[in-house]
LOLUM-319905 format. One record per residue: residue in one letter; y, x, z of N, C-alpha, C in turn; residue number from 1. Coordinates in steps of 0.05 Angstrom, whole numbers, plus 5000, padded with zeros to 4 digits. Example, Ala and Ser with C-alpha at 12.3 -4.5 7.8 and 13.67 -1.06 7.14 Angstrom:
BEGIN
<'a',<4886,5264,5156>,<4910,5246,5156>,<4934,5264,5156>,1>
<'s',<4955,5257,5142>,<4979,5273,5143>,<5001,5258,5157>,2>
***
This chain:
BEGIN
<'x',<4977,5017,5000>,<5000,5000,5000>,<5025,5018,5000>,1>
<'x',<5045,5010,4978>,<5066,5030,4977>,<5092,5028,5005>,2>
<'x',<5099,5044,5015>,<5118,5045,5038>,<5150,5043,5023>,3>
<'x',<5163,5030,5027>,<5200,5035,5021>,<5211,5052,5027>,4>
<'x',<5218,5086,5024>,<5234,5092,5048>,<5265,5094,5034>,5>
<'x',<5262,5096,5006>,<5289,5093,4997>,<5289,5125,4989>,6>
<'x',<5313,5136,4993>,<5316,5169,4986>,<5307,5183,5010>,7>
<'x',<5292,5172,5032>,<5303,5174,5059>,<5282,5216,5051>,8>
<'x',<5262,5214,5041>,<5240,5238,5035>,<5272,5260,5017>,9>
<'x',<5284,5250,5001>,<5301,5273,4984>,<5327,5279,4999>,10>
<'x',<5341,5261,5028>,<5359,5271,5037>,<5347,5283,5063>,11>
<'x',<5315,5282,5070>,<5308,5300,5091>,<5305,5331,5077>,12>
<'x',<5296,5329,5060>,<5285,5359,5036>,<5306,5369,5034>,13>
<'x',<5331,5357,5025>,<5362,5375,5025>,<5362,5372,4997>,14>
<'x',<5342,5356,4981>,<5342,5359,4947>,<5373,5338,4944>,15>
<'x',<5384,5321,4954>,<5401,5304,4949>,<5422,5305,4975>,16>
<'x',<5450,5311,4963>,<5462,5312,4991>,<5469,5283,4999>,17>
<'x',<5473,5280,5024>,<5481,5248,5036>,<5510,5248,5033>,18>
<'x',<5518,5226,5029>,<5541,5212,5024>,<5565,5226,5050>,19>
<'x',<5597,5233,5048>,<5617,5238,5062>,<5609,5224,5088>,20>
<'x',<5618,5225,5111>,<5609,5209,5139>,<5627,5186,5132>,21>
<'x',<5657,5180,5117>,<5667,5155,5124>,<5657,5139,5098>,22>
<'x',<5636,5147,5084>,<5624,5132,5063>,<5601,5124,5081>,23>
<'x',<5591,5135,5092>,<5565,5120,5110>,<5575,5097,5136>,24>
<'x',<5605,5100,5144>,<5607,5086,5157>,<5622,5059,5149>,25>
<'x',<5625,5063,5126>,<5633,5037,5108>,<5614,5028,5087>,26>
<'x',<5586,5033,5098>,<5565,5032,5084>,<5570,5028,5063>,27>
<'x',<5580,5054,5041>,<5578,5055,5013>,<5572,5078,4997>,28>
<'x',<5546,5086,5025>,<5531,5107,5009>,<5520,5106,4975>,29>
<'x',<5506,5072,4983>,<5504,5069,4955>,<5519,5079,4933>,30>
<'x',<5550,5079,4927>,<5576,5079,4917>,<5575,5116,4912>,31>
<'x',<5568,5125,4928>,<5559,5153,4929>,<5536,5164,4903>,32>
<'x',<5517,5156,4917>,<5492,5163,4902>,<5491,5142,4868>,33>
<'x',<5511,5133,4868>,<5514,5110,4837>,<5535,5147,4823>,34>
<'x',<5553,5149,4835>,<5573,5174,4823>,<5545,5196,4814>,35>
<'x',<5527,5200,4837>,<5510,5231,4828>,<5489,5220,4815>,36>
<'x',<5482,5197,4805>,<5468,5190,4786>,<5469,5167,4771>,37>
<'x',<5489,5163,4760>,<5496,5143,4742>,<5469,5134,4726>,38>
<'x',<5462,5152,4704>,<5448,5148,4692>,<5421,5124,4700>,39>
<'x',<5415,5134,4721>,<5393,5125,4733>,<5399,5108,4744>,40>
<'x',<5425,5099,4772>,<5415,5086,4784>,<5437,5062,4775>,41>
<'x',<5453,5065,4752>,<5471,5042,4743>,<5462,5015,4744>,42>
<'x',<5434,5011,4730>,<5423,4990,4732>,<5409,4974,4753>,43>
<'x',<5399,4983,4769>,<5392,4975,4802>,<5413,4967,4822>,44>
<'x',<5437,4989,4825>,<5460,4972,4822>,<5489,4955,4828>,45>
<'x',<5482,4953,4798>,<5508,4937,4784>,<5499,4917,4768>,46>
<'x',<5469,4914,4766>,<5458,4898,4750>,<5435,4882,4765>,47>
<'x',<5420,4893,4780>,<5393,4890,4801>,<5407,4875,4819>,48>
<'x',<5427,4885,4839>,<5431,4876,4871>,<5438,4847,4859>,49>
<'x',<5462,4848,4840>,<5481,4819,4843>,<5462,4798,4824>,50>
<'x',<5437,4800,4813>,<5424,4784,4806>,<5407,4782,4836>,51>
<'x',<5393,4790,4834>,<5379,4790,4863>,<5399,4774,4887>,52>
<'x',<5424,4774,4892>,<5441,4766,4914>,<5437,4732,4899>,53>
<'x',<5446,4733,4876>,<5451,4707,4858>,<5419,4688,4860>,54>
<'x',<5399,4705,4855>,<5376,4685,4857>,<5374,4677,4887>,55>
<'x',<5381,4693,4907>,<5376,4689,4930>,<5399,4660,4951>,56>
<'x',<5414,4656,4935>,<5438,4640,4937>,<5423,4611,4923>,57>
<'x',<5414,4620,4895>,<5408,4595,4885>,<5384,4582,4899>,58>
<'x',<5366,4599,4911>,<5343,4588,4924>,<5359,4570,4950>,59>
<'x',<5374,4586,4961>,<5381,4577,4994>,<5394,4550,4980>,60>
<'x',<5405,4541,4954>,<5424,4515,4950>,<5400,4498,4940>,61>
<'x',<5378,4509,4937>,<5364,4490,4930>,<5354,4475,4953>,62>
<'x',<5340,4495,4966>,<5329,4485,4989>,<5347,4467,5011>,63>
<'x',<5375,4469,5009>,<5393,4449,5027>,<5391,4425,5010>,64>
<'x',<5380,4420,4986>,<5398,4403,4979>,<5364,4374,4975>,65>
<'x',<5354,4400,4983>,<5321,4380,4990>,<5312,4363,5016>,66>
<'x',<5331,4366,5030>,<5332,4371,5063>,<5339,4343,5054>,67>
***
């Protein structure tokens, strides 16, 4: 069974540096790691999260509106 840890294995290794401290505390490491890899992680996101937020919205209006 696969585990999530995120980058958590490439910012213990030192292969990826972690985000400025006042980017972590305005949780926008994300916003960080989108600048050192665009390529890759443009689509997960800027395209992934806000569909994912959007399905997750449309479920919760469905389900009130069944009640």
């Amino acid at each position: 069974m696969p585990i999530g840890v995120g980058a958590l294995f490439d910012f213990l290794s030192g292969s990826i540096p972690r985000a400025p401290a006042l980017l972590r505390v305005l949780r926008l490491e994300w916003l960080f790691r989108l600048a050192l890899e665009p390529g890759r992680l443009w689509r997960r996101y800027l395209i992934g999260n806000p569909l994912f937020l959007w399905r997750v919205l449309r479920q919760r209006s469905e389900m009130t509106r069944r009640r």
